[in-house]
C-alpha positions in Angstrom: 0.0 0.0 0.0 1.0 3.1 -1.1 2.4 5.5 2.5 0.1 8.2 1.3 -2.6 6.2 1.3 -2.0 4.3 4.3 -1.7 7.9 6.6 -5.6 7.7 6.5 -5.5 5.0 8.7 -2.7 5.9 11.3 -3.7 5.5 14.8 -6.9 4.2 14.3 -8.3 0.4 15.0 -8.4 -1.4 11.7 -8.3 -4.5 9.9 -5.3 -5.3 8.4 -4.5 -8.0 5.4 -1.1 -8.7 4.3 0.5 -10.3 1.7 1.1 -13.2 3.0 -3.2 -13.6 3.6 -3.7 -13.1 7.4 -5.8 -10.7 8.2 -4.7 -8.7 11.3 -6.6 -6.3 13.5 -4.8 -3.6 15.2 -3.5 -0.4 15.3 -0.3 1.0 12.8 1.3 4.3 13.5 4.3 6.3 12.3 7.5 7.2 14.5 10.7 8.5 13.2 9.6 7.7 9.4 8.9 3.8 10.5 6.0 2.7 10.7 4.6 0.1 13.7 1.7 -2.1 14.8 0.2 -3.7 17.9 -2.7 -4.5 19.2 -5.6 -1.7 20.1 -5.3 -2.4 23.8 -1.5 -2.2 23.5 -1.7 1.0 21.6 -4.0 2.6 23.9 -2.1 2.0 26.9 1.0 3.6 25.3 -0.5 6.6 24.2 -2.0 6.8 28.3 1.8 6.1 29.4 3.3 8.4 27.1 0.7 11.2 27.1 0.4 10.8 23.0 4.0 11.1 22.0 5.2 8.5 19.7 8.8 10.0 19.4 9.1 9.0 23.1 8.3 5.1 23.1 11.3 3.3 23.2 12.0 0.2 20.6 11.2 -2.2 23.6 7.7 -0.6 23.8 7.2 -1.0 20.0 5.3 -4.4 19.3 6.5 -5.0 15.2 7.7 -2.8 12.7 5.9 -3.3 9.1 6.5 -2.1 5.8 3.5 -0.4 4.2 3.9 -2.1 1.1 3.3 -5.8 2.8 -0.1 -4.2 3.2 -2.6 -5.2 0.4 -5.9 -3.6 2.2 -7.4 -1.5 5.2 -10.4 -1.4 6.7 -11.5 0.9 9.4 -12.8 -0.5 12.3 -13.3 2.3 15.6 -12.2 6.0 15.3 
């Protein structure tokens, strides 16, 4: 998926699919021109810890690191 196209969707809870086929549901988000995904729950509880600042989570915070181009299609689930 094209980055531009995939801003749209940073931060909030979507489904996921992949390349590969699996179909993942979580959250994706942008730090230091990288872009990351965990679970809603996880997500949430970050941006409570860290007051909303990406820049601040440290790697060991940071579930898995994806390229936007392994991403075939997005669908929103929550705002």
């Amino acid at each position: 998926m094209d980055i531009k196209d995939l801003t749209t969707y940073l931060g909030n809870h979507c489904r996921f699919k992949f390349r590969n086929g699996k179909d993942i549901y979580g959250v994706i988000w942008e730090s230091n021109a990288k872009f990351f995904f965990s679970s809603k729950e996880r997500h949430d509880s970050l941006l409570k810890k860290e007051g909303g600042m990406y820049k601040t989570w440290s790697p060991i915070d940071l579930f898995d690191q994806i390229n936007p181009e392994d991403i075939i299609q997005v669908e929103r689930i929550a705002r």
